[in-house]
C-alpha positions as CSV (number, residue, x, y, z in Angstrom):
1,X,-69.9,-21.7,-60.3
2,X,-73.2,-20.8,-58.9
3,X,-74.4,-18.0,-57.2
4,X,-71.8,-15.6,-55.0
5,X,-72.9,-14.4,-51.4
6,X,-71.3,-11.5,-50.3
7,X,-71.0,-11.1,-45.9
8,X,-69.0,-9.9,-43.7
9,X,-66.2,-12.1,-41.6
10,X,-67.0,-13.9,-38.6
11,X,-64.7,-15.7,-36.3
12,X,-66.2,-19.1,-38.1
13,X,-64.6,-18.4,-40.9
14,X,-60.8,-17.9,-39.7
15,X,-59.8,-21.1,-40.9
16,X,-60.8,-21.1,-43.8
17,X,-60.1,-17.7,-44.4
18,X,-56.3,-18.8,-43.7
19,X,-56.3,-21.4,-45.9
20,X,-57.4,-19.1,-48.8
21,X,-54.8,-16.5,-47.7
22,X,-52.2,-19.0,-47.7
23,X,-53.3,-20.7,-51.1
24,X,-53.5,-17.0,-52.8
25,X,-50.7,-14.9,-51.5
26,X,-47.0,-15.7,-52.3
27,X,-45.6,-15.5,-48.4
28,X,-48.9,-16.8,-46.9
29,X,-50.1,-15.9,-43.2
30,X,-50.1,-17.8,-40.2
31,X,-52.6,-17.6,-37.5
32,X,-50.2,-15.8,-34.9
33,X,-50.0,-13.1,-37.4
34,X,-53.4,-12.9,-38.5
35,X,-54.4,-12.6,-34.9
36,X,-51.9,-9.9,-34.3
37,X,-52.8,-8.5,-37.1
38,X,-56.8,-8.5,-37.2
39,X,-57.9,-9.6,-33.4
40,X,-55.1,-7.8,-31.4
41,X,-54.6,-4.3,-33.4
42,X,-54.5,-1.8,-30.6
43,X,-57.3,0.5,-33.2
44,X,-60.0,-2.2,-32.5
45,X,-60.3,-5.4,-34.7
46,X,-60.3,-5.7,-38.2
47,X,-63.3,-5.7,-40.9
48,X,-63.5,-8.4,-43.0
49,X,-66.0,-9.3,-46.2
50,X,-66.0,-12.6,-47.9
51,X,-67.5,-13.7,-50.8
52,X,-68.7,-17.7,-50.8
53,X,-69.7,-20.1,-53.2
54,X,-71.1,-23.5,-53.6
55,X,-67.7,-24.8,-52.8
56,X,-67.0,-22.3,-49.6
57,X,-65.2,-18.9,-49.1
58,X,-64.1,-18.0,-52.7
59,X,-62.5,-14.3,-51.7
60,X,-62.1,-11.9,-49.0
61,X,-60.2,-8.3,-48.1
62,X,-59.8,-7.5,-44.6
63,X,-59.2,-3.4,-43.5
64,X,-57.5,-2.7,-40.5
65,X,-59.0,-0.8,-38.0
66,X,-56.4,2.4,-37.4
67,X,-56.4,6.3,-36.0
68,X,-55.3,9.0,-38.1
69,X,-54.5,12.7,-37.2
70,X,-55.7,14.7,-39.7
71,X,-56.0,19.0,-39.0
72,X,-55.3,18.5,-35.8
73,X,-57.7,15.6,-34.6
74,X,-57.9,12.2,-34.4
75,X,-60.2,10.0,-37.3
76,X,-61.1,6.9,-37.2
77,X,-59.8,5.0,-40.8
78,X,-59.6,1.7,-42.7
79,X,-56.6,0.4,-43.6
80,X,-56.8,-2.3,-47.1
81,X,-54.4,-5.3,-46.2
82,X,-54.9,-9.3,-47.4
83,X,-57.4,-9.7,-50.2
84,X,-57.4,-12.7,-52.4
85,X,-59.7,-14.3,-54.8
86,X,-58.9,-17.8,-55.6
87,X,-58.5,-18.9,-59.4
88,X,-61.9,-20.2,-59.8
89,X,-63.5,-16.6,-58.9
90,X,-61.1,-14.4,-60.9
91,X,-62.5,-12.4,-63.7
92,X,-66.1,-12.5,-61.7
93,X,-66.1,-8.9,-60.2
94,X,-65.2,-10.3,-56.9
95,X,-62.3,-8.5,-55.8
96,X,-64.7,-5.1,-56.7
97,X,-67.6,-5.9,-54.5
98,X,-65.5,-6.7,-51.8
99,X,-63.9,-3.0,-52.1
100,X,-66.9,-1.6,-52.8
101,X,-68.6,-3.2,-49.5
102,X,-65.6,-1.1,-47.5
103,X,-66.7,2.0,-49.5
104,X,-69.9,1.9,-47.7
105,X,-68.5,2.5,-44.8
106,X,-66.6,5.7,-45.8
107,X,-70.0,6.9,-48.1
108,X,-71.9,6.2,-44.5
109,X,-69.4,8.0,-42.9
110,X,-68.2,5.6,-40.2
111,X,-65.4,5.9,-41.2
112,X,-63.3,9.1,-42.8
113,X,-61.3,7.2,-45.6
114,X,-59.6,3.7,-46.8
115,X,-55.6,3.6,-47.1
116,X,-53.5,1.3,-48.0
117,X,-50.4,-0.2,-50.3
118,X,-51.6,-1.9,-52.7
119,X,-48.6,-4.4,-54.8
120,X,-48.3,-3.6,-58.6
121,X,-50.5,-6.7,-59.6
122,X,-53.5,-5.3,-57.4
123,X,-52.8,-1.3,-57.9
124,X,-55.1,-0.6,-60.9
125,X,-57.7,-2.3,-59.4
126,X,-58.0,0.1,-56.8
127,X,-57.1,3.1,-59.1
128,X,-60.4,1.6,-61.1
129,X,-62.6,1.8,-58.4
130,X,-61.7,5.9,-57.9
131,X,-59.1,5.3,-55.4
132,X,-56.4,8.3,-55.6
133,X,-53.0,8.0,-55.4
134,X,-50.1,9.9,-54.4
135,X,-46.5,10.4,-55.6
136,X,-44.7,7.3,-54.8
137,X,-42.7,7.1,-51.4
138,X,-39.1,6.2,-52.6
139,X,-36.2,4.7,-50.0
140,X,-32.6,5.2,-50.1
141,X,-29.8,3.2,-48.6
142,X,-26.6,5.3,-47.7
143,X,-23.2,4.3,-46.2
144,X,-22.8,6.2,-43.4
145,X,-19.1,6.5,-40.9
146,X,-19.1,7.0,-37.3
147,X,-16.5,8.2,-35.4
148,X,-16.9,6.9,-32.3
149,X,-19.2,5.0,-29.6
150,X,-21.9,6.5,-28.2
151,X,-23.5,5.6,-24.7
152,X,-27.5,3.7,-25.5
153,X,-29.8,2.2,-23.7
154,X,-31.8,-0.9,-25.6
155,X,-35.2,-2.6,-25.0
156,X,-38.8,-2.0,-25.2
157,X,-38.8,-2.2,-21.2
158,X,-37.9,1.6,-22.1
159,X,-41.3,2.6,-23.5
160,X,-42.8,3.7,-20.2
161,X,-39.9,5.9,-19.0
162,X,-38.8,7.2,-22.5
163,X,-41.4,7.4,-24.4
164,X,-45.0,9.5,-23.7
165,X,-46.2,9.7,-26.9
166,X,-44.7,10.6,-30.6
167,X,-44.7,13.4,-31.3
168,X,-47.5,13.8,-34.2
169,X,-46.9,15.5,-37.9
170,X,-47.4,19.2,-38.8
171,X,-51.2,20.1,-38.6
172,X,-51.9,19.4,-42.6
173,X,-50.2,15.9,-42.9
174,X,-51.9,13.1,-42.6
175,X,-50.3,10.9,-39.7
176,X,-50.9,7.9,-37.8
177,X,-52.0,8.2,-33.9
178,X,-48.8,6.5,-32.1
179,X,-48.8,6.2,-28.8
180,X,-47.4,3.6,-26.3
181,X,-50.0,1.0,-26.7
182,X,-49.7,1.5,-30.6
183,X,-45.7,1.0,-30.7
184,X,-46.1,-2.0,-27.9
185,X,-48.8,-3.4,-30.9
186,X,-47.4,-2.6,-33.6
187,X,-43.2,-4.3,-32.8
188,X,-44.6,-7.2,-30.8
189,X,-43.0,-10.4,-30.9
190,X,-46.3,-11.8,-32.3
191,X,-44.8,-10.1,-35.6
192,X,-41.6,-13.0,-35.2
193,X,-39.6,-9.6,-36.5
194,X,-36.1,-9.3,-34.5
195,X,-37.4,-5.6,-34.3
196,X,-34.9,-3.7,-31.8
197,X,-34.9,-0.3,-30.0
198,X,-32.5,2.3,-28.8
199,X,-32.4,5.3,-26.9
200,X,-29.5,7.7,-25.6
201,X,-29.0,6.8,-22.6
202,X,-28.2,10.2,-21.1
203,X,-30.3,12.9,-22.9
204,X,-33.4,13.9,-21.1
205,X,-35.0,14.2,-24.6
206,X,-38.0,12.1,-25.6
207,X,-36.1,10.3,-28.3
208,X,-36.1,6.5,-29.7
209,X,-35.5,4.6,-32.9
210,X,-37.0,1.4,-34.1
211,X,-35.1,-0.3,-36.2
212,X,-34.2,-3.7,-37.7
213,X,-31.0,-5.1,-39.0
214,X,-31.2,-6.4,-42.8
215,X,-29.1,-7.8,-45.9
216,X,-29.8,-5.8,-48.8
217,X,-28.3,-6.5,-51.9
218,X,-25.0,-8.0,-50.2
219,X,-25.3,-5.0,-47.7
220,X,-26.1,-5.4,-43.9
221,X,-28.2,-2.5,-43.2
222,X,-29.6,-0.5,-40.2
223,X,-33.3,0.0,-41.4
224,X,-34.8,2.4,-39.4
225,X,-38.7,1.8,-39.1
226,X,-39.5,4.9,-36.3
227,X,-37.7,7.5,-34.6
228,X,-38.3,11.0,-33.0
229,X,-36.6,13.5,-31.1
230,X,-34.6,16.6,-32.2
231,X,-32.7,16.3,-35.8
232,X,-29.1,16.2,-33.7
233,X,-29.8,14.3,-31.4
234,X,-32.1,11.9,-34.2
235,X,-28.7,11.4,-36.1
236,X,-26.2,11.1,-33.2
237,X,-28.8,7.9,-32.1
238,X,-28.7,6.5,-35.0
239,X,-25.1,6.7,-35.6
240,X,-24.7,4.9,-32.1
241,X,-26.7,2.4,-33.1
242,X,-24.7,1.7,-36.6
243,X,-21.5,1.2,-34.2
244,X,-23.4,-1.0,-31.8
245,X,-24.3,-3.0,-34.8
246,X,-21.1,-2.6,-36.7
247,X,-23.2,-1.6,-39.7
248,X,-22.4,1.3,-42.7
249,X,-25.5,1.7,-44.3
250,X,-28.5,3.1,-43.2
251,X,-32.3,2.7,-44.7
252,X,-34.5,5.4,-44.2
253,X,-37.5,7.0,-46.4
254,X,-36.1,9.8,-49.0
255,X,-37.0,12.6,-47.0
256,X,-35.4,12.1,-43.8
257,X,-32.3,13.8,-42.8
258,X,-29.4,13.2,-44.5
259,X,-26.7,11.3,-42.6
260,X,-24.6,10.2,-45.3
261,X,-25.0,10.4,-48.8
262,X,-27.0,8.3,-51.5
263,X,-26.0,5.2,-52.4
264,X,-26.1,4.2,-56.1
265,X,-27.8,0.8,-56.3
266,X,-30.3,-0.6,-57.7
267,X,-32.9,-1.8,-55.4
268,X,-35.3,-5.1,-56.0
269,X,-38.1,-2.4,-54.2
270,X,-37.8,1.4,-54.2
271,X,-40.7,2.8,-53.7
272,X,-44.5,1.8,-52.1
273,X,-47.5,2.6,-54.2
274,X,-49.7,4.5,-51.8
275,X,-53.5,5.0,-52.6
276,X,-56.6,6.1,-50.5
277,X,-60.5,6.2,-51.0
278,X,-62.0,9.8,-49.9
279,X,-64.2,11.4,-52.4
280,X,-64.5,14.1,-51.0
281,X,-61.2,15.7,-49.7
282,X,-57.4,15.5,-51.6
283,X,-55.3,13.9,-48.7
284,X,-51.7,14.6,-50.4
285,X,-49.5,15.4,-47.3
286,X,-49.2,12.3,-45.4
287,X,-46.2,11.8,-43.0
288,X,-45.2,8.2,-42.8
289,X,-42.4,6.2,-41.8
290,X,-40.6,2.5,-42.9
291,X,-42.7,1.3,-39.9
292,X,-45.8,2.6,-41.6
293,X,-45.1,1.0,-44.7
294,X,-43.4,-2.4,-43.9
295,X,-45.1,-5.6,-45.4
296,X,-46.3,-7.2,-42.6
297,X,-48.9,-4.6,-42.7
């Protein structure tokens, strides 16, 4: 192999770019997605580096654009997403000077600090590089009764009259910036996800929940990506929407309220390895949710 060049993306090299992605990663990307994804993020578009060789693009890592609220303000971040160095550049130090090109960026200070979720084949490579991480963010599924039917409304036609803006996290977690434009971005149906939303339908709250219906382990389950409003009427919404479904069990983060208890199973994936790139500041309070975390980010 002769000599690497290291530069960053350009629209010419889309692509290829795919074609790497698709020959690297086990699900692959298509172009709807990548677009989505990299051209149409409502944070601005993506970076990308790529590393080329005699016989054309070799490697690349793209990092979303994204807006996190940190003390109280808004920062401007870099989210770590597809990276993939095909079998003829592995073992060369590729996948570390593409990582280290996005460090720049943070050591230049354009941008505050690099998150992502790394899978347990890339992890250490990140940890290598002086990446932190924090305790891992574990999931439950619980079976959860309800009693009776509760009065919803459904659609994302709701966002305008419903929805303001979510409400952000306590002033030291780190949070993402959702507002209308982010939640319109982030469920489109460029993702091809049957993504679904609900509201009450009488409460004058500012309330919603995001959600998606999915097998798990022989169990269909309500997985709730977002929601907000008050705890009561948080739970009474999502027990709604588990008898508009006809669905017991409910998948939330660990640390959300408790609507039923525990289940005992074991899950293929039960936590999300969570790392970021600041030197200079320990970032351990970060409020996420299932919509934060899924894998089409």
């Amino acid at each position: 192999m002769n000599e690497i060049i290291y530069e960053a993306y350009n629209k010419e090299h889309k692509t290829e770019v795919i074609s790497v992605l698709n020959e690297c990663m086990e699900e692959g990307i298509d172009q709807t997605i990548f677009d989505w994804k990299h051209e149409d993020n409502v944070f601005g578009k993506s970076l990308g580096f790529i590393a080329r060789d005699d016989e054309g693009i070799v490697g690349c890592n793209f990092f979303m654009i994204y807006t996190l609220m940190i003390n109280g303000g808004p920062v401007k971040a870099l989210r770590s997403c597809e990276s993939a160095v095909m079998p003829r550049g592995r073992r060369k130090g590729i996948f570390s000077k593409l990582i280290s090109m996005a460090h720049e960026k943070v050591d230049n200070n354009e941008y505050s600090l690099i998150f992502g979720t790394p899978n347990e084949n890339s992890v250490n490579g990140f940890l290598k590089k002086g990446w932190k991480e924090i305790q891992p963010i574990n999931y439950n599924i619980k079976p959860v009764l309800f009693s009776k039917k509760i009065d919803l409304k459904f659609g994302f036609d709701n966002f305008d009259s419903s929805i303001n803006e979510s409400p952000q996290s306590g002033y030291d977690n780190v949070s993402v910036l959702k507002s209308q434009e982010y939640f319109k971005w982030r469920f489109s149906v460029k993702t091809k996800r049957d993504y679904k939303i609900a509201f009450l339908k009488n409460s004058t709250e500012n309330n919603h929940c995001i959600y998606k219906v999915k097998t798990i382990k022989g169990l269909r389950s309500l997985v709730v990506l977002e929601k907000s409003g008050r705890v009561e009427e948080r739970n009474t919404l999502i027990k709604g929407i588990l008898a508009h479904e006809k669905v017991f069990f409910v998948v939330d983060l660990e640390h959300s309220n408790k609507l039923g208890k525990t289940l005992s199973i074991s899950l293929k994936t039960n936590n999300y390895r969570f790392v970021y790139y600041q030197p200079k500041l320990a970032l351990d309070k970060w409020d996420l949710s299932l919509g934060d975390l899924e894998d089409i980010l």
